[in-house]
Each structure stands twice: as C-alpha cells, then as structure tokens.
KOLVO-279967 format. One line per field, with one value per residue: residue number from 1; chain; x negated, y negated, z negated of N, C-alpha, C in turn. Coordinates in steps of 0.1 Angstrom, whole numbers. Atoms other than C-alpha are relative to their C-alpha. Layout:
num	(NUM:...);
chaine	(A:...);
n.px	(X:...);
n.py	(Y:...);
n.pz	(Z:...);
ca.px	(X:...);
ca.py	(Y:...);
ca.pz	(Z:...);
c.px	(X:...);
c.py	(Y:...);
c.pz	(Z:...);
end
This chain:
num	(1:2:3:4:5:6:7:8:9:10:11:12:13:14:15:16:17:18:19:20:21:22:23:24:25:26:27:28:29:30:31:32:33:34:35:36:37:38:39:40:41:42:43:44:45:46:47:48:49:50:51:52:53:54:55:56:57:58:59:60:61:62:63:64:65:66:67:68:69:70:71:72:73:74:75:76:77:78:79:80:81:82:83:84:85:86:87:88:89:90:91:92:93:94:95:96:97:98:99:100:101:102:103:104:105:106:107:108:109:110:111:112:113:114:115:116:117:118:119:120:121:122:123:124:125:126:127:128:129:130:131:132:133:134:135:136:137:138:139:140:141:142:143:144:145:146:147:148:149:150:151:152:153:154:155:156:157:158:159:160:161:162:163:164:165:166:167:168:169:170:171:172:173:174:175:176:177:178:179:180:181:182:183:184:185:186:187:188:189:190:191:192:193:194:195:196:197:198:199:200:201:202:203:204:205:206:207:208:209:210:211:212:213:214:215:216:217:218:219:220:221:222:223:224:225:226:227:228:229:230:231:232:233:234:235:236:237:238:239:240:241:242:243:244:245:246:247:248:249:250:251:252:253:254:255:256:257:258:259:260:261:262:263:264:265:266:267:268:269:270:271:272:273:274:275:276:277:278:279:280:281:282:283:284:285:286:287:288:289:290:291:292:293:294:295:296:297:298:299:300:301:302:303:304:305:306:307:308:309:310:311:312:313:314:315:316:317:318:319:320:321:322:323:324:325:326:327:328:329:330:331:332:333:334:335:336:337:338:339:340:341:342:343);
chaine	(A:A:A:A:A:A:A:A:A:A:A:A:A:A:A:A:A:A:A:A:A:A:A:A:A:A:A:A:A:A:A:A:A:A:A:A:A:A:A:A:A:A:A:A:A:A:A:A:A:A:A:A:A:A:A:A:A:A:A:A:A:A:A:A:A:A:A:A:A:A:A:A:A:A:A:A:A:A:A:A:A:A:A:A:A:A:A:A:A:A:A:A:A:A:A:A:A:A:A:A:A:A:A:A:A:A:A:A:A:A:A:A:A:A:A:A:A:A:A:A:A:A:A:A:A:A:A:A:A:A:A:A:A:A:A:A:A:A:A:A:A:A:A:A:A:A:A:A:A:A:A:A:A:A:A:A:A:A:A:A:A:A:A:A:A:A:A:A:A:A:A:A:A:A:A:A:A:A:A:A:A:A:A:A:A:A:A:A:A:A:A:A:A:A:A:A:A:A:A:A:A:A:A:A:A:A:A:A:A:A:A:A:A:A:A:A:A:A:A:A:A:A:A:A:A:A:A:A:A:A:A:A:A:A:A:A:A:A:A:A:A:A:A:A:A:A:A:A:A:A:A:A:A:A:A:A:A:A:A:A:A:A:A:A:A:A:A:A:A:A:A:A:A:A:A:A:A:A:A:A:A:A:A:A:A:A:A:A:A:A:A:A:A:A:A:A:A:A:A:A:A:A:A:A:A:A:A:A:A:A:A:A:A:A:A:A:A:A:A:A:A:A:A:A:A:A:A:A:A:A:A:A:A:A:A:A:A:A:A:A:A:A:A);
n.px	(2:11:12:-2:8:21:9:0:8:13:2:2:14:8:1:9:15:4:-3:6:13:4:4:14:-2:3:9:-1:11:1:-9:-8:-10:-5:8:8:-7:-4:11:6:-7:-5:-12:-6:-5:-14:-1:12:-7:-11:11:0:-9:3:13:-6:-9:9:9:-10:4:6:7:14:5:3:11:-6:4:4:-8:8:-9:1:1:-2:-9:-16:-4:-15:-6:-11:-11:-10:-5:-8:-9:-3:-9:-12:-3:-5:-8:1:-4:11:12:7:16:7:5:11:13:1:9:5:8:6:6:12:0:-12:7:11:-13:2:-13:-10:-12:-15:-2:6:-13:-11:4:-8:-10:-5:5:-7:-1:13:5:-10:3:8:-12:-9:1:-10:-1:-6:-9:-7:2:-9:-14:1:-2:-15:-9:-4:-7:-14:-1:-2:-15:1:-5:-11:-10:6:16:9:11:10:6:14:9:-9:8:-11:-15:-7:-6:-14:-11:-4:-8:-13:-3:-4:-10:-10:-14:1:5:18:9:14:10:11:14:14:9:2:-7:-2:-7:-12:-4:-3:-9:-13:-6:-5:-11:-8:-15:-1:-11:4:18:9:13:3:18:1:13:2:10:-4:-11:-16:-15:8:-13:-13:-4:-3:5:-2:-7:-2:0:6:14:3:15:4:14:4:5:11:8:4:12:-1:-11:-3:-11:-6:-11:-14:-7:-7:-9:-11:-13:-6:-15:-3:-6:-3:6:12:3:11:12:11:9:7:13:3:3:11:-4:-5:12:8:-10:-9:0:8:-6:2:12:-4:4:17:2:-6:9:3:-3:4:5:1:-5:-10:-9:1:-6:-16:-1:-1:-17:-9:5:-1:-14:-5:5:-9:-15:-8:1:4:-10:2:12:-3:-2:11:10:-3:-3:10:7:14:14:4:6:-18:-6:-15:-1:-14:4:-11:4:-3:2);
n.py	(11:0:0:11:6:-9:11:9:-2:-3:9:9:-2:3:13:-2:-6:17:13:3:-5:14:13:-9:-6:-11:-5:-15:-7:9:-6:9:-2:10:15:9:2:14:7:0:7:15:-4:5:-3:-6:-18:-14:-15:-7:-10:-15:-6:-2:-11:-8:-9:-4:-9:-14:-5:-5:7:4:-7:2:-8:0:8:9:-8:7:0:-13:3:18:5:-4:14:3:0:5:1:-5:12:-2:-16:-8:7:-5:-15:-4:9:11:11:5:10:-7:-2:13:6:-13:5:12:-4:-9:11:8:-12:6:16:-6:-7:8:12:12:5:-11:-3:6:11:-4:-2:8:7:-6:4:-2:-13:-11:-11:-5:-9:-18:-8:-11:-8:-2:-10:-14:-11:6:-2:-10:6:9:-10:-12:7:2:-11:-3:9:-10:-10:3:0:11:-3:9:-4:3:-5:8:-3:9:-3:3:2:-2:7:5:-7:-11:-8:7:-1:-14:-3:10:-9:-14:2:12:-3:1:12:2:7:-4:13:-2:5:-3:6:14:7:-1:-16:3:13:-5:-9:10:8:-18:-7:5:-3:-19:-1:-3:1:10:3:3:-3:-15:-4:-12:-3:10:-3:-2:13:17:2:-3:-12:-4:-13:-11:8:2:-11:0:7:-1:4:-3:-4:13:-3:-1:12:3:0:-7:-11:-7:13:3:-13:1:11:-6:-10:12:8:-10:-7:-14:-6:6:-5:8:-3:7:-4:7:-11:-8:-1:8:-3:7:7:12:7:13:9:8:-4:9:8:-10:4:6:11:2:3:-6:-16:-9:-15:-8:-13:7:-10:12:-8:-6:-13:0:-4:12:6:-9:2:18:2:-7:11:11:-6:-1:-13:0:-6:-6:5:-2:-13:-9:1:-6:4:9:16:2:4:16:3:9:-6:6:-4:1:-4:6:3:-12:6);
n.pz	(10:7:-9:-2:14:4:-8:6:12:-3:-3:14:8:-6:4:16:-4:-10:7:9:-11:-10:12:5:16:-3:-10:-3:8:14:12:4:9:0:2:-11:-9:10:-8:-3:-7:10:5:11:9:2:-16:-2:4:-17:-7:3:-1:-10:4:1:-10:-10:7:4:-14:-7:-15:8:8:17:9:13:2:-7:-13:-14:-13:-5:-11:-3:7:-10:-2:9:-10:8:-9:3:10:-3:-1:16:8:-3:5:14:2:2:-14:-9:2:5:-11:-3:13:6:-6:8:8:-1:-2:12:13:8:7:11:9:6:6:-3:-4:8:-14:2:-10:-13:-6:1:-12:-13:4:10:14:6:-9:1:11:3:-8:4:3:-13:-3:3:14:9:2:3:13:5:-1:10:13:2:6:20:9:5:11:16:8:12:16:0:-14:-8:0:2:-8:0:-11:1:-9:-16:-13:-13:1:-11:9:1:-16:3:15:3:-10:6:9:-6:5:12:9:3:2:-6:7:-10:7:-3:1:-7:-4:-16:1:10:-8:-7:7:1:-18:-12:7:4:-6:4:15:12:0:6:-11:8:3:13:2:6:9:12:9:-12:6:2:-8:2:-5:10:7:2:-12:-11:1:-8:-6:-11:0:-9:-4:11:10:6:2:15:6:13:-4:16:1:-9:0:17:-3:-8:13:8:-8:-6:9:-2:-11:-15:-11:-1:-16:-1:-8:0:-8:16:-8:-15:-12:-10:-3:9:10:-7:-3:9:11:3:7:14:8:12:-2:8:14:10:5:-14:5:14:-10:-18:-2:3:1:10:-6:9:13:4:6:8:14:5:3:12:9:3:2:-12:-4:-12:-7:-10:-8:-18:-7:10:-10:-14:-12:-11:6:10:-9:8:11:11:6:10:13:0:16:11:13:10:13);
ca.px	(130:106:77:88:76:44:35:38:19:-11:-9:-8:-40:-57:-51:-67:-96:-103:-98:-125:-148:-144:-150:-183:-163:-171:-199:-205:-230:-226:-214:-195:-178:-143:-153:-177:-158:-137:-165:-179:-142:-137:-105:-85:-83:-46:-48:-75:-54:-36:-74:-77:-44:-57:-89:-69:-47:-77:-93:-61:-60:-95:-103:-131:-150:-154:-180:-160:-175:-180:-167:-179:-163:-159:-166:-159:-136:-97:-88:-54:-28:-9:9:26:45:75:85:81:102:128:131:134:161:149:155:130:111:102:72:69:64:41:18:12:5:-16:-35:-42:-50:-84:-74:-38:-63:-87:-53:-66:-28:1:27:59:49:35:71:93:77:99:129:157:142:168:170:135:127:158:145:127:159:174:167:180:166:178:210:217:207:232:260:248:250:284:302:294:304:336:337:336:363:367:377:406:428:398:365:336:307:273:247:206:188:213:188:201:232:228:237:264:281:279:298:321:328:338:354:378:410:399:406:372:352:319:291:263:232:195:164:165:189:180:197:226:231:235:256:281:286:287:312:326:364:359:385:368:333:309:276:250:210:197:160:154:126:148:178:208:235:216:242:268:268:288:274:286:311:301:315:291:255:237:202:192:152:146:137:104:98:101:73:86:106:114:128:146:164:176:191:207:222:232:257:266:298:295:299:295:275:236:230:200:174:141:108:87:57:39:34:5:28:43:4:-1:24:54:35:14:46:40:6:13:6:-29:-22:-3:-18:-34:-20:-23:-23:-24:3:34:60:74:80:117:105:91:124:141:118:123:160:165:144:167:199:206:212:198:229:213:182:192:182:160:128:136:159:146:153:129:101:104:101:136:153:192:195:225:223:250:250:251:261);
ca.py	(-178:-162:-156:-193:-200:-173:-199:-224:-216:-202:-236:-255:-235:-243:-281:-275:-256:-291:-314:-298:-291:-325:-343:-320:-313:-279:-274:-240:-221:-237:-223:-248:-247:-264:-290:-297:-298:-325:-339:-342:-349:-381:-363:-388:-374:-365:-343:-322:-295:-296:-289:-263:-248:-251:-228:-206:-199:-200:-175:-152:-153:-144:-176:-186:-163:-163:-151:-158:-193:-208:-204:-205:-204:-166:-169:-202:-220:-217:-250:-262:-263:-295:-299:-273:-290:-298:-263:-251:-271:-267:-235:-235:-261:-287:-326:-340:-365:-337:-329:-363:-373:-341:-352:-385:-369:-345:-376:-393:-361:-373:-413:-395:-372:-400:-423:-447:-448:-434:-410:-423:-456:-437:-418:-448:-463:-441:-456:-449:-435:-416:-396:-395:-382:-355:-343:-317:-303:-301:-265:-228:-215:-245:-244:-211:-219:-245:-223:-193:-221:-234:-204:-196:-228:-220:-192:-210:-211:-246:-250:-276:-288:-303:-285:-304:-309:-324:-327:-334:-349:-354:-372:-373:-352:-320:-296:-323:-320:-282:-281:-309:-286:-258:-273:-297:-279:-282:-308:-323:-343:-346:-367:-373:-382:-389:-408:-436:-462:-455:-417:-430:-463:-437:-412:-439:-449:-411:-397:-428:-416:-375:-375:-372:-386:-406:-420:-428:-428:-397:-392:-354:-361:-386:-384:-371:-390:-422:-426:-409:-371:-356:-326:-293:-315:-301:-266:-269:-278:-282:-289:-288:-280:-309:-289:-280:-321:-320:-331:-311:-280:-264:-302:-306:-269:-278:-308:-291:-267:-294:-307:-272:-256:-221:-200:-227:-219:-237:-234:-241:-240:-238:-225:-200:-204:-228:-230:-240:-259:-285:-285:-305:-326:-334:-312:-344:-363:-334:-350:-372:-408:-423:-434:-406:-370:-347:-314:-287:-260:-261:-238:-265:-232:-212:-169:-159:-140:-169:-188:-161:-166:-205:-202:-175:-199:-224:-204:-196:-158:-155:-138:-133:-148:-151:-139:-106:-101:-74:-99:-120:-155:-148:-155:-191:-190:-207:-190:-196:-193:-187:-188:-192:-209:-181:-194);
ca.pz	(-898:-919:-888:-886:-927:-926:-899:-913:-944:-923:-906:-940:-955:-924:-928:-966:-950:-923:-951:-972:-943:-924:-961:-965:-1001:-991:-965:-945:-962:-995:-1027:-1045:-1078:-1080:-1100:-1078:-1050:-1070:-1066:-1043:-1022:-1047:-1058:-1084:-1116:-1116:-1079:-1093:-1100:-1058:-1049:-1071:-1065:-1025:-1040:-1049:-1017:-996:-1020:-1026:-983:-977:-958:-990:-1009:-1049:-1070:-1104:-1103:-1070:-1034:-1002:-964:-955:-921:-899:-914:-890:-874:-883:-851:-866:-833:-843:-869:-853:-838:-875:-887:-863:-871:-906:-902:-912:-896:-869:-892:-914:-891:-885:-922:-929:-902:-914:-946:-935:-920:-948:-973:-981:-989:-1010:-1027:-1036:-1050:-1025:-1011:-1028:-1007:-1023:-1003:-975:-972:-981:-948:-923:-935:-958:-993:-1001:-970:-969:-1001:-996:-965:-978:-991:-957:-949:-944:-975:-997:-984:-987:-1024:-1028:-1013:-1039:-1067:-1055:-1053:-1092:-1101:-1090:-1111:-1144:-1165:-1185:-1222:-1216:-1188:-1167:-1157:-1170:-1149:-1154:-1129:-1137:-1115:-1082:-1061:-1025:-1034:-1014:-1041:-1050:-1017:-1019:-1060:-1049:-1020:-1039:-1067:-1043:-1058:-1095:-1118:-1130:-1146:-1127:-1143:-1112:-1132:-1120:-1128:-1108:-1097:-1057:-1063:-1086:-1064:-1034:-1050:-1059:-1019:-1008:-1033:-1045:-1030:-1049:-1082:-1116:-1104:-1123:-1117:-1146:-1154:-1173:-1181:-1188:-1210:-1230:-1255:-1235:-1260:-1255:-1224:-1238:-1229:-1257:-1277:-1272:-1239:-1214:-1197:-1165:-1163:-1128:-1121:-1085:-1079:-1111:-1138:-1133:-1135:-1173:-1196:-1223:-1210:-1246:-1252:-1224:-1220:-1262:-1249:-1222:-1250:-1270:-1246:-1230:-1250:-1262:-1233:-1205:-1177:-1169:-1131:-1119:-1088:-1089:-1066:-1089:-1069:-1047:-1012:-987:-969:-1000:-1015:-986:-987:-1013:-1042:-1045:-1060:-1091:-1100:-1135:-1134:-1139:-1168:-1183:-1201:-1172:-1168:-1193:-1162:-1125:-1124:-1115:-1112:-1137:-1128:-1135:-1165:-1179:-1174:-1189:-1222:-1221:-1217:-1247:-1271:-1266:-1272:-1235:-1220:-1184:-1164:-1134:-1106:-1065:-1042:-1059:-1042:-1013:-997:-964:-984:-1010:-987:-997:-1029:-1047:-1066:-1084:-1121:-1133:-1177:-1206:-1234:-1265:-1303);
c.px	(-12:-13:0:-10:-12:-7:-3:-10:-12:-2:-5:-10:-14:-4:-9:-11:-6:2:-15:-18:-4:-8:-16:5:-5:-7:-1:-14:-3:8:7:8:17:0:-11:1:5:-4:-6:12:5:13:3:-1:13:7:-11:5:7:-15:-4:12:-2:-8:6:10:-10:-8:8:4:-15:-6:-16:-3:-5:-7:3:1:-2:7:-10:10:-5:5:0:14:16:5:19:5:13:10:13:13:16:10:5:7:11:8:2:9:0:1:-17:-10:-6:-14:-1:-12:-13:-12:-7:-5:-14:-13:-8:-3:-10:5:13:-10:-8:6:-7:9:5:10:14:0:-1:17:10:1:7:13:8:-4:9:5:-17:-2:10:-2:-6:14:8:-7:9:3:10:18:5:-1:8:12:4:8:15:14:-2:8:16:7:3:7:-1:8:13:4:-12:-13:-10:-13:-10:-10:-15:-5:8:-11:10:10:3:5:13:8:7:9:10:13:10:10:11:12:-2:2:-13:-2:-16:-9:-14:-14:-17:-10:3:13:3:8:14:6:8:13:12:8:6:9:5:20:1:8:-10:-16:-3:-13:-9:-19:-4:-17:-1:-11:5:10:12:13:-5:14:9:6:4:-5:14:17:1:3:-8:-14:-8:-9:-7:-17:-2:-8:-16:-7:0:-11:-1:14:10:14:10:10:9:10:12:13:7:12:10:11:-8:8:0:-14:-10:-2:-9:-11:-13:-10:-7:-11:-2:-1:-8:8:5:-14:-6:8:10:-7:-9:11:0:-13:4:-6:-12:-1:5:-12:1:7:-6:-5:3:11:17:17:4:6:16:-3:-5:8:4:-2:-1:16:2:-7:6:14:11:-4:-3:12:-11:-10:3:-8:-14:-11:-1:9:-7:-3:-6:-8:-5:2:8:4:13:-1:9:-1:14:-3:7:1:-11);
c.py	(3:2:-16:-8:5:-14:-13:-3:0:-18:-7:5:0:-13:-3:2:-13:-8:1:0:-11:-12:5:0:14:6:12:0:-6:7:-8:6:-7:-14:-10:-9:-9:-6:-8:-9:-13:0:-8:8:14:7:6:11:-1:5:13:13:1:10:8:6:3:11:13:4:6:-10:-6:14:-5:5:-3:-17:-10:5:-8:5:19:-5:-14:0:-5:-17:2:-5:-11:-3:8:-1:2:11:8:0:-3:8:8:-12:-14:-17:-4:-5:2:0:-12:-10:9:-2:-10:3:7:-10:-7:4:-8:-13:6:5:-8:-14:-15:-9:12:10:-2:-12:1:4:-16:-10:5:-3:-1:5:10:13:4:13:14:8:16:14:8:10:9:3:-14:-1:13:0:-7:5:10:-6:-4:10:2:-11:-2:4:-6:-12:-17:-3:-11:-2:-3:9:-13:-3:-13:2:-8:-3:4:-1:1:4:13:10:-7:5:14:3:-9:6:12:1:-12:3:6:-13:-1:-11:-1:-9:3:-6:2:-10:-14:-4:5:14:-3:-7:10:11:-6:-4:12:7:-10:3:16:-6:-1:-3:-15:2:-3:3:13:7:18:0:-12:6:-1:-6:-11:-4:8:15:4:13:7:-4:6:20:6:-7:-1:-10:10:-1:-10:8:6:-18:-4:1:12:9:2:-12:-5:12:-5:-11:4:8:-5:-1:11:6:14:8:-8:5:-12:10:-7:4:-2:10:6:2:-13:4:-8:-13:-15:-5:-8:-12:-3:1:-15:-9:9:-6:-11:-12:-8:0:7:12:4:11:11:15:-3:8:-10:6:7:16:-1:10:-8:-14:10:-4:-12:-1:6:-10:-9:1:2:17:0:13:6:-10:3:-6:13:0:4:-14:-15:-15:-1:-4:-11:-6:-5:14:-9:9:-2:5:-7:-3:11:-10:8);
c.pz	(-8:7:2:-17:2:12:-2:-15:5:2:-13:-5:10:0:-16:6:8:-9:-9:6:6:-14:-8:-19:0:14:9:-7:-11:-8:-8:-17:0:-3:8:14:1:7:11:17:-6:-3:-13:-8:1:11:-2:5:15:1:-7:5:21:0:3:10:10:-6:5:17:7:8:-11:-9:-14:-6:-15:-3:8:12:10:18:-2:17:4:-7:14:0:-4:13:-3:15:1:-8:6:7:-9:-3:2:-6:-12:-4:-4:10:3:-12:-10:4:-1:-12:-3:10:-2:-12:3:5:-7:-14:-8:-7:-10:-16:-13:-9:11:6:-10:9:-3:12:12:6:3:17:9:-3:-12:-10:-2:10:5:-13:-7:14:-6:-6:8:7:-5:-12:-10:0:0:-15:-3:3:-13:-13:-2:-3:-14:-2:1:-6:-14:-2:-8:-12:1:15:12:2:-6:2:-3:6:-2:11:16:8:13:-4:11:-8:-9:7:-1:-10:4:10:-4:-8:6:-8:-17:-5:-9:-4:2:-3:11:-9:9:-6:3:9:12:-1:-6:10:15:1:4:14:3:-8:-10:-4:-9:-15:-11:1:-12:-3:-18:0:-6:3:-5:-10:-15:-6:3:-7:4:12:-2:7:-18:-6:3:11:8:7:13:0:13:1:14:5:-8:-11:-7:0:-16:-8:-10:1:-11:2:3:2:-15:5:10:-12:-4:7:8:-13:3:11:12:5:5:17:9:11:-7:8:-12:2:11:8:7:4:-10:-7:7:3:-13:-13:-7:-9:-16:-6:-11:8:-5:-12:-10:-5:15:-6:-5:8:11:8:0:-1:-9:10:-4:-12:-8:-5:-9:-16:-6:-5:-14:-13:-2:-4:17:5:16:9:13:12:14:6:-7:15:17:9:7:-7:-9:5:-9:-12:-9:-6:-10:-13:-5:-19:-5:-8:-15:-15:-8);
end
C-alpha cells in the first residue's frame, strides 16, 4: 500500500514538472522566481499559492533547484506516467472513477490554474455530486481513520440518559456510517450537520431509518446557536477531515467549546501536510473565492503540535494523535485527534 502511495506521489510531482514545462512557465535553462512563474503560467490569483506549494515539493525532491530566490530544472525535467493512475488507485483502495476524475483534472491543470474552468463543475460532470465529491474519502488510510475515530466514540461516557452527538461537516457520510456503526446499541441523539443542502439532503435518505438522527445546516465560520445547538449540550463533537476549512480556526474551535460540556470529548481528522498527489487535484477546492481575502500562507495544513496549541487556547486538552509517526498509515498524512473539553 505504501510503494502504492510513494508512487503515486512521484507520479503527481511529475505531472507538476509537465504542466510547468509544457506551459514554458518554467523553461529548461531558465531561472525563474515564483512569482514569475505565476506569471508567466497566467495562474489566477487565488491558485498562486498550489503553484507555489508545487515549488516547493519539486524543490524539497530535488527535481528543481533553488538559489533562495529562483529555480530552475535540475536536470531534464521526469515525464509523468499518467496511465498509471488507475493501478494506483486500486491499490490504495480507492473506487474506479477516482483515476478517472484525476486524469481529467490533470488534463485541464493549466485552464483550472488560470480559473478558466472551475473543478467543482469539472467533477460534478461524472455524475452524482455527492459520491463524487466523497470519493476521495474512499480509501485504506481514511478508513482506517474512521474506524480509529469510531471506536473512541464509543468510549464516551454521556452526562444524561442519551449520548449526545454532533457532527461538523458530514459531507458524504463516511465517518457517519463508521460512529453510527459503533454507537448502534446506544441511546443517542445524533445531530448530522454540513454546509450545504446536497450533504444534508443526502444524509437524510441514507440514515433517515438510524434512532436519534437529525439533519440540519451548520456554517463553521458562523454562529453555532443560530440553528439551535445548545451551549455547553453537547457530550460528543465530530469533525471528519472539515476543519482545516475554517476561515477563522481560533473562532471556530471556541464555538466548538461552547457547545461541548465539560469533559466531552472533540474527535477530529485531519491531514497535517500536503500531498503531490491532492495539489494536483482536490487541493484546488482549498483556494478562497475570487472575490474573497487571499491566503495569509500557502501552508493549508496545520502540524499536530500546532493543533495541540490551537486546541489549549480554546479551553481544550489534546488526549492523544493516531497513528504516531513510526506506524505504516502515517505515510499519508491524516491523522485522529482525539481532545477534551477542560473548565
């Protein structure tokens, strides 16, 4: 599985290296700044920052050379073996139309880069959105991440006769499935929350028939009473790979607090690093919206000691980070957070 990701990755910083080579953004024998680069590929605005964060993996591999200031090809520049694609992607479990979608992107890099199409519309085009835009989820590592997460939840205790569970950013519902899983022989109150209607709307079909469900909107960058989450209510938080989409983390973790009861339990994915493979493909739905503020850093992951220092700020204790580095599913990059709420 993991000779299956490292290949995948080379692939994906090979696809970067032919995007910047075929678009003469980066020439052979040319020194380049990023900016220039920008430049020179008619990079939108608000995907500066993936081509930089491309710099930067072709730098930190060795395939561009840096002089503090500028880069240039070290050596020829490594074609990109996109046929390979679909064997990848087998292999790290993911479904067929994974590959299928990622080549398609991978196609249309330059016109994405340049906002001349968008890839929400590009994906939505292979069918169902909502199994589209939870493919990506549908792998080894994620679910063994959603197993890690279900078993805790389990674990915790609830302050009255029902458990009380609230859930950020469901989207498709695969870390639903897994907690609904776990907690079948609990009484519960399970609150499925996401952004958008198409996630909510879907939810409501697929775990309509589960005891104690309920379905509702819930902005993380908005005011978590506004629909009716009760302060200091809830004895389960759960927030599946969502939370680095908040504008205003700080904001967003107090809010969480708010509504978490002393002593309940905040359980939470998230990757702590990019990867070749998503900067050429999904990390592009992380770029802000033309019209909003550009990013402040190009850095769209946070480390786990970083979390650690966001959570305690907000009045939360960091229990414990899965899987630690030595083991095999670290490779890719997730990691389970598992924090309490302290008075």
């Amino acid at each position: 599985m993991n000779a299956a990701l490292n290949e995948l990755e080379h692939l994906s910083l090979c696809v970067m290296a032919q995007v910047l080579l075929h678009t003469q953004a980066l020439p052979v024998q040319l020194w380049r700044s990023p900016a220039h680069i920008n430049q020179a590929l008619g990079t939108a605005p608000r995907h500066a920052w993936i081509v930089r964060r491309w710099l930067a993996a072709l730098s930190r591999t060795g395939v561009v050379r840096d002089d503090g200031e500028r880069l240039a090809w070290q050596g020829t520049p490594p074609q990109a073996a996109v046929g390979e694609l679909p064997r990848l992607y087998a292999a790290l479990g993911f479904p067929a139309n994974m590959a299928v979608l990622h080549t398609q992107v991978i196609e249309c890099l330059p016109a994405l880069l340049r906002d001349h199409i968008a890839l929400a519309p590009l994906l939505l085009q292979a069918g169902d959105p909502v199994a589209v835009l939870g493919a990506y989820q549908q792998n080894h590592f994620t679910t063994a991440i959603n197993q890690a997460l279900a078993a805790r939840a389990r674990e915790v205790s609830a302050a009255g006769d029902r458990l009380r569970v609230l859930e950020l950013g469901g989207g498709a519902g695969y870390t639903t499935r897994a907690v609904l899983a776990a907690l079948e022989d609990r009484e519960k109150d399970y609150r499925f929350t996401d952004i958008s209607t198409l996630f909510t709307g879907a939810a409501q079909r697929q775990f309509r028939l589960e005891p104690g469900m309920q379905f509702g909107l819930l902005d993380l960058d908005r005011d978590f009473s506004h629909p009716g989450i009760e302060a200091r209510g809830q004895d389960l938080v759960i927030a599946g790979n969502v939370l680095h989409n908040a504008r205003d983390l700080p904001r967003s973790l107090a809010q969480i607090r708010a509504c978490l009861r002393d002593g309940g339990t905040l359980l939470f994915s998230e990757s702590i690093a990019d990867n070749p493979a998503m900067l050429t493909f999904m990390h592009l739905l992380l770029s802000p919206p033309a019209d909003a503020p550009q990013r402040t850093t190009d850095e769209a992951f946070m480390a786990p000691d970083a979390w650690r220092q966001a959570l305690q700020a907000q009045g939360f204790q960091l229990l414990g980070v899965w899987p630690d580095a030595a083991d095999p599913l670290a490779t890719a990059g997730q990691r389970l957070f598992h924090a309490t709420g302290v008075s």
